[in-house]
DOLOLUM-859427 format. One record per residue: z, x, y of N, C-alpha, C, O in turn; residue in one letter. Coordinates in nm, 2 decimals. Layout:
N
(site (Z X Y) (Z X Y) (Z X Y) (Z X Y) 'a')
...
END
This chain:
110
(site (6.19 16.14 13.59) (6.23 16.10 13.46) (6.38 16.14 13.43) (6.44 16.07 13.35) 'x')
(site (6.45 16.24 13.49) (6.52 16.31 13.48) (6.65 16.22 13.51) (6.74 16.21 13.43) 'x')
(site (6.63 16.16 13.65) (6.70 16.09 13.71) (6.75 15.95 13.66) (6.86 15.90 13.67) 'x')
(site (6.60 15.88 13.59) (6.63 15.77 13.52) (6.71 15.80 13.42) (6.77 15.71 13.35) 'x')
(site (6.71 15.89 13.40) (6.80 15.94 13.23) (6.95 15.95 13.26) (7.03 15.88 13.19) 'x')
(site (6.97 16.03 13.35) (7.13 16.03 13.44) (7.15 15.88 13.46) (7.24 15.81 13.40) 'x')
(site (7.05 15.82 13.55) (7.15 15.67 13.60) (7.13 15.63 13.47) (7.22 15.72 13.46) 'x')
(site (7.11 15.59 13.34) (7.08 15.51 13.25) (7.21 15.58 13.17) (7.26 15.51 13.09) 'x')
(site (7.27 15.72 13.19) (7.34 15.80 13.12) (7.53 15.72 13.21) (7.63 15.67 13.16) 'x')
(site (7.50 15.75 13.30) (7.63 15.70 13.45) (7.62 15.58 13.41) (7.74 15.56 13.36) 'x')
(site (7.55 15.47 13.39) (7.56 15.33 13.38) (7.61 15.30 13.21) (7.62 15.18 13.20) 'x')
(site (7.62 15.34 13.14) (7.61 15.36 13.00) (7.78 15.36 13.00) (7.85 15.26 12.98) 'x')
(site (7.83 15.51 13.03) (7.99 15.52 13.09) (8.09 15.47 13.13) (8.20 15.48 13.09) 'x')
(site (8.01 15.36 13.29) (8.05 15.29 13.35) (8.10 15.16 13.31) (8.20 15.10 13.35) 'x')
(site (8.00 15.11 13.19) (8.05 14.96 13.16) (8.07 14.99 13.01) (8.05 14.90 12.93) 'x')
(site (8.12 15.14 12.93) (8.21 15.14 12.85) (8.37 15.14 12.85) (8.44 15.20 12.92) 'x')
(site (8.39 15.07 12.78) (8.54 15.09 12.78) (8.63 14.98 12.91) (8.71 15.01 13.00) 'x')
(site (8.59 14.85 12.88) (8.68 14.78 13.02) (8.83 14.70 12.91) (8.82 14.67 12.79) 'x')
(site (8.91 14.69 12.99) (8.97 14.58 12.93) (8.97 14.46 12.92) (8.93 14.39 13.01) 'x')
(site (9.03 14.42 12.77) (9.00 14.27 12.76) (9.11 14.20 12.77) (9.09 14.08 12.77) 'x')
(site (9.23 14.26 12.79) (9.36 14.21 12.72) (9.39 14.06 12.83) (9.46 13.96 12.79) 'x')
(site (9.32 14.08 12.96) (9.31 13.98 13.04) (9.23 13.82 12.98) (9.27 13.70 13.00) 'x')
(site (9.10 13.85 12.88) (9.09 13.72 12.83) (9.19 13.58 12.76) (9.18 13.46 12.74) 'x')
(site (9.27 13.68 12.76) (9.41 13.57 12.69) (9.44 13.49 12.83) (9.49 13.38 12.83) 'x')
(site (9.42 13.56 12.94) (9.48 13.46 13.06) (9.36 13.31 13.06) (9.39 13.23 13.14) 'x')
(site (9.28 13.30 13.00) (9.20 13.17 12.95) (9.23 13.06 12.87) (9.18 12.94 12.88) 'x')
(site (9.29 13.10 12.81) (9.35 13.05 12.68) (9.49 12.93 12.77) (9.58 12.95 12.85) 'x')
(site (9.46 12.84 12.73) (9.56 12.74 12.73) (9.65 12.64 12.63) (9.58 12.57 12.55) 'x')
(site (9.73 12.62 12.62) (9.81 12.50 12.54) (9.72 12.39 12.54) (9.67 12.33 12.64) 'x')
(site (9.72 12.35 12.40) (9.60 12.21 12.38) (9.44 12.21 12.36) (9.37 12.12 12.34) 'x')
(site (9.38 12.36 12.39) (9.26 12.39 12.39) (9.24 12.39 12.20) (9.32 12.40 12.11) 'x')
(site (9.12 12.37 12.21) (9.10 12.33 12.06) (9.00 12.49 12.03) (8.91 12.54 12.10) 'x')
(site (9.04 12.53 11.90) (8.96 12.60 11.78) (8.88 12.63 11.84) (8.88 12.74 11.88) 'x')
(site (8.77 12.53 11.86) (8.62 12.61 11.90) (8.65 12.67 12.03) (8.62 12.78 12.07) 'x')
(site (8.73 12.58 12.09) (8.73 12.62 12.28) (8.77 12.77 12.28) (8.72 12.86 12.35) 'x')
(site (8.86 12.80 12.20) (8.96 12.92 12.22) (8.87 13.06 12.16) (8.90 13.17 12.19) 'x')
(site (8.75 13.04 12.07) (8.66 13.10 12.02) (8.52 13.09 12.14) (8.46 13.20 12.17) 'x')
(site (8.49 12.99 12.19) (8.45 13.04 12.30) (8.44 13.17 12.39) (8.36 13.26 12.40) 'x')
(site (8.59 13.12 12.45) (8.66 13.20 12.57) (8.68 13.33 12.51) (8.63 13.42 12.56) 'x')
(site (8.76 13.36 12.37) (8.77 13.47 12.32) (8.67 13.57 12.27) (8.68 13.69 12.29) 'x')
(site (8.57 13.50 12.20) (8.52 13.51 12.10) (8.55 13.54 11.94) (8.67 13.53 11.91) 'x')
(site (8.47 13.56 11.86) (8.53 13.55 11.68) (8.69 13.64 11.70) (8.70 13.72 11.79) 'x')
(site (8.75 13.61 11.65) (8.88 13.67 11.61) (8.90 13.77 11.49) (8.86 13.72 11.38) 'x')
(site (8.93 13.88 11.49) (8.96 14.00 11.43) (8.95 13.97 11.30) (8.89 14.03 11.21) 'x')
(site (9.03 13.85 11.28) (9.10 13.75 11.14) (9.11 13.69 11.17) (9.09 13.66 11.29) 'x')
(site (9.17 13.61 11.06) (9.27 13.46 11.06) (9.34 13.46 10.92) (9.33 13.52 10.82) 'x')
(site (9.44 13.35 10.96) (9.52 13.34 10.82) (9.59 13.20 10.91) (9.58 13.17 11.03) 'x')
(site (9.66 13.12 10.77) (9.72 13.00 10.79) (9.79 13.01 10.67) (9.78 13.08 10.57) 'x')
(site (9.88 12.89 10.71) (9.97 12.85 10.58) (10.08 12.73 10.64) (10.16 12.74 10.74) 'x')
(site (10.05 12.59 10.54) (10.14 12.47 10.58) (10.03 12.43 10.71) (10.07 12.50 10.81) 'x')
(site (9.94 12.38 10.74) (9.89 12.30 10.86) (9.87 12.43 11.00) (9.80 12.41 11.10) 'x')
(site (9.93 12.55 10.99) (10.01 12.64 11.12) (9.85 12.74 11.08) (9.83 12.78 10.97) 'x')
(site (9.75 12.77 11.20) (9.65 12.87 11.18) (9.65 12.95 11.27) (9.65 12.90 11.38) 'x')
(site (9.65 13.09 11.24) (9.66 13.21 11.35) (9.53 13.25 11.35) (9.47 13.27 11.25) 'x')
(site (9.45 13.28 11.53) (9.36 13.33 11.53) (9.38 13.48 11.55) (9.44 13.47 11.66) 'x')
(site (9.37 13.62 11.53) (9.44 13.72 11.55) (9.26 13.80 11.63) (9.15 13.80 11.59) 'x')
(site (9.36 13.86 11.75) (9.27 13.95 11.80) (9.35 14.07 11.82) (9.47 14.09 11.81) 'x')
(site (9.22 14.18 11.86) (9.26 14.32 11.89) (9.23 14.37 12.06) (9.14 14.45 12.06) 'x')
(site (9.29 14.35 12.20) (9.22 14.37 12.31) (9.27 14.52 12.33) (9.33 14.58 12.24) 'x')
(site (9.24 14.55 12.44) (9.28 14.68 12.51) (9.40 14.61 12.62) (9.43 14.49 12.60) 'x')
(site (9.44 14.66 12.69) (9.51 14.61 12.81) (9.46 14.70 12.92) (9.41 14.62 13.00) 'x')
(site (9.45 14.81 12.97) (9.38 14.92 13.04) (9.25 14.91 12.98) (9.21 14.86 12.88) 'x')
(site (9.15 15.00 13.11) (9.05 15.05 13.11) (9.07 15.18 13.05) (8.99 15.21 12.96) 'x')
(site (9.17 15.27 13.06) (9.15 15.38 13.01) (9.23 15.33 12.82) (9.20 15.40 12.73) 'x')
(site (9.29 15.26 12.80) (9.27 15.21 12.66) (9.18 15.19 12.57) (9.19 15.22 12.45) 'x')
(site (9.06 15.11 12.64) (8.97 15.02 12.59) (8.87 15.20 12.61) (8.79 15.21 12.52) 'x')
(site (8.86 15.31 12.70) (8.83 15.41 12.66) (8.83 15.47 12.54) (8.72 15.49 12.48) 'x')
(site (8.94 15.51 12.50) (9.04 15.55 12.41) (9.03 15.46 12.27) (9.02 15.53 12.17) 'x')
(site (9.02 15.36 12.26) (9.00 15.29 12.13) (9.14 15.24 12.12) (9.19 15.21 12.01) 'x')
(site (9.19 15.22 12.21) (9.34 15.21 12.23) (9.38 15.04 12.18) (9.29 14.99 12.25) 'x')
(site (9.43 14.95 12.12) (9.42 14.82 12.13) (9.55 14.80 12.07) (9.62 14.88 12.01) 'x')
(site (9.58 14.65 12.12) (9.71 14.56 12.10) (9.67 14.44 11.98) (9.55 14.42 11.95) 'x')
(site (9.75 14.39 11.92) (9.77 14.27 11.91) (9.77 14.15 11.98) (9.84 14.14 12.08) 'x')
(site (9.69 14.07 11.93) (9.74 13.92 11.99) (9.71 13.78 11.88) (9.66 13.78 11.77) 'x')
(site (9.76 13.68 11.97) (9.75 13.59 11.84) (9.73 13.48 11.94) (9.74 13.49 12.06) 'x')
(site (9.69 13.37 11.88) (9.64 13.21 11.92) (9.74 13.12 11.79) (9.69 13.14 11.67) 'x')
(site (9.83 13.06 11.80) (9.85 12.93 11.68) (9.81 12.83 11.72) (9.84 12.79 11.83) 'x')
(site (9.72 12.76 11.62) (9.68 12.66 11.59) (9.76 12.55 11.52) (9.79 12.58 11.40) 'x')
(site (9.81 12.41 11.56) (9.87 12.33 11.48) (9.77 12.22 11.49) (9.68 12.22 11.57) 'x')
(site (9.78 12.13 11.40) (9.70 12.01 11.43) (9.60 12.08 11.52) (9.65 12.06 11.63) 'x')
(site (9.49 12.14 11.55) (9.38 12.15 11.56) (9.39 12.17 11.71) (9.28 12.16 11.77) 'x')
(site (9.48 12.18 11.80) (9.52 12.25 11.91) (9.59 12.37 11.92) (9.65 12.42 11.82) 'x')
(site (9.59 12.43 12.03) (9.64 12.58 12.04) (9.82 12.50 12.07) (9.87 12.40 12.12) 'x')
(site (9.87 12.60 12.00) (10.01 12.55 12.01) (10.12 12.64 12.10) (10.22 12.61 12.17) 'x')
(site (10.04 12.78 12.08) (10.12 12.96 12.15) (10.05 13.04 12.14) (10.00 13.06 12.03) 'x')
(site (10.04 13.13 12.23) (9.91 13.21 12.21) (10.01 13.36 12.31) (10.09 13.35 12.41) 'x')
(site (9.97 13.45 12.25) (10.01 13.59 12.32) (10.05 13.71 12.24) (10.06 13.73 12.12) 'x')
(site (10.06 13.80 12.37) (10.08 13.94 12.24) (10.15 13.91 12.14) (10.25 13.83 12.13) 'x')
(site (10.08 14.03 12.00) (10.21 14.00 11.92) (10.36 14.01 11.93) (10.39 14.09 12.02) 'x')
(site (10.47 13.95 11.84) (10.58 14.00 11.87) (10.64 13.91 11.96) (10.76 13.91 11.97) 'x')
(site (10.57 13.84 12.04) (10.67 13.77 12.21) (10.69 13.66 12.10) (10.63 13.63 11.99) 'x')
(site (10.81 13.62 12.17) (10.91 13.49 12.10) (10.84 13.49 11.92) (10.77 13.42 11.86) 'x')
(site (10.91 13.59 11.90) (10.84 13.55 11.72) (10.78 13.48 11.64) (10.80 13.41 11.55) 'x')
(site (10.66 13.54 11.74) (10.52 13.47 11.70) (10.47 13.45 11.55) (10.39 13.39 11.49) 'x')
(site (10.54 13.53 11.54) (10.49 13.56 11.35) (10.60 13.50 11.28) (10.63 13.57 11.19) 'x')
(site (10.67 13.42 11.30) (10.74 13.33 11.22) (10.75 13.20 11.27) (10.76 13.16 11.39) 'x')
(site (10.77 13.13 11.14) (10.76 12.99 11.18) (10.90 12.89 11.28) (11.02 12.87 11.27) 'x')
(site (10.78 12.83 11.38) (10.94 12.78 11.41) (11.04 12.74 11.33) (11.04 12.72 11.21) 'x')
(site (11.20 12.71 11.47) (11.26 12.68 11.32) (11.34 12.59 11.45) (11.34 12.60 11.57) 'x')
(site (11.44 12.49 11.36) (11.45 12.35 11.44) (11.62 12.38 11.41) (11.64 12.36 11.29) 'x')
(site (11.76 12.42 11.47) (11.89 12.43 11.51) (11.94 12.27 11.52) (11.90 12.17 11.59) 'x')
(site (12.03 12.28 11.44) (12.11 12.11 11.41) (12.24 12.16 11.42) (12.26 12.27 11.37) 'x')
(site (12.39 12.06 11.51) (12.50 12.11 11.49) (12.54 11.98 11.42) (12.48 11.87 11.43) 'x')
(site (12.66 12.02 11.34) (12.71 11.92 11.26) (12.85 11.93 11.34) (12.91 12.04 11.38) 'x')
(site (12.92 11.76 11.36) (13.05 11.79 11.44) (13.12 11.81 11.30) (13.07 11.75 11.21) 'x')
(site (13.21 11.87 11.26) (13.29 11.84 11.13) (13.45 11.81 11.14) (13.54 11.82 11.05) 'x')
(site (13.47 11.75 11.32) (13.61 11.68 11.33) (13.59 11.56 11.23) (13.48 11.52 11.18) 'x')
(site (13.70 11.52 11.22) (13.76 11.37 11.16) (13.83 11.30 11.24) (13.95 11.34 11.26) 'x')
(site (13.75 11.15 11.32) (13.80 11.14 11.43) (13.88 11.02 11.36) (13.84 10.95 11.27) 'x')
(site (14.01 11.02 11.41) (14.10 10.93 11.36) (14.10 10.75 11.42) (14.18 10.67 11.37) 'x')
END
């Protein structure tokens, strides 16, 4: 009895604490809402605003993180009902909306 209690105690340890931060490598441009809840599962949150929906998660990136309670940020945007950018928070300023650069020539061509 002793022993089953150890291995059941060793196996308990063993498959606590893995990282997830690798599930984001699933995730692709164009996968749809459900798909991305699939592969990820439910998301931490969400929020949207103007058509643009963020799925927001919390992974570990290490095993000894995901020990620790340790976790990151990540995000999924949704536009029109496809994934549009997805990754840690922060990379290319995820958390702001794009934004579209116009030059104006302002010679006066004679």
């Amino acid at each position: 009895m002793a022993r089953l209690l150890f291995a059941m105690v060793v196996a308990a340890i063993l498959t606590t604490g893995c990282a997830t931060a690798h599930k984001m490598n699933s995730v692709s441009i164009g996968m749809t809402k459900q798909e991305v809840i699939s592969v990820l599962g439910p998301p931490t949150s969400t929020s949207a605003k103007e058509g643009v929906e963020y799925l927001n998660y919390r992974f570990s990136e290490t095993d000894d993180h995901a020990f620790n309670g340790i976790t990151s940020p990540y995000f999924v945007r949704i536009i029109n009902g496809k994934v549009d950018s997805y990754g840690r928070l922060g990379d290319f300023d995820s958390t702001k909306a794009p934004e579209t650069k116009s030059t104006i020539d302002l010679n006066i061509k004679k």
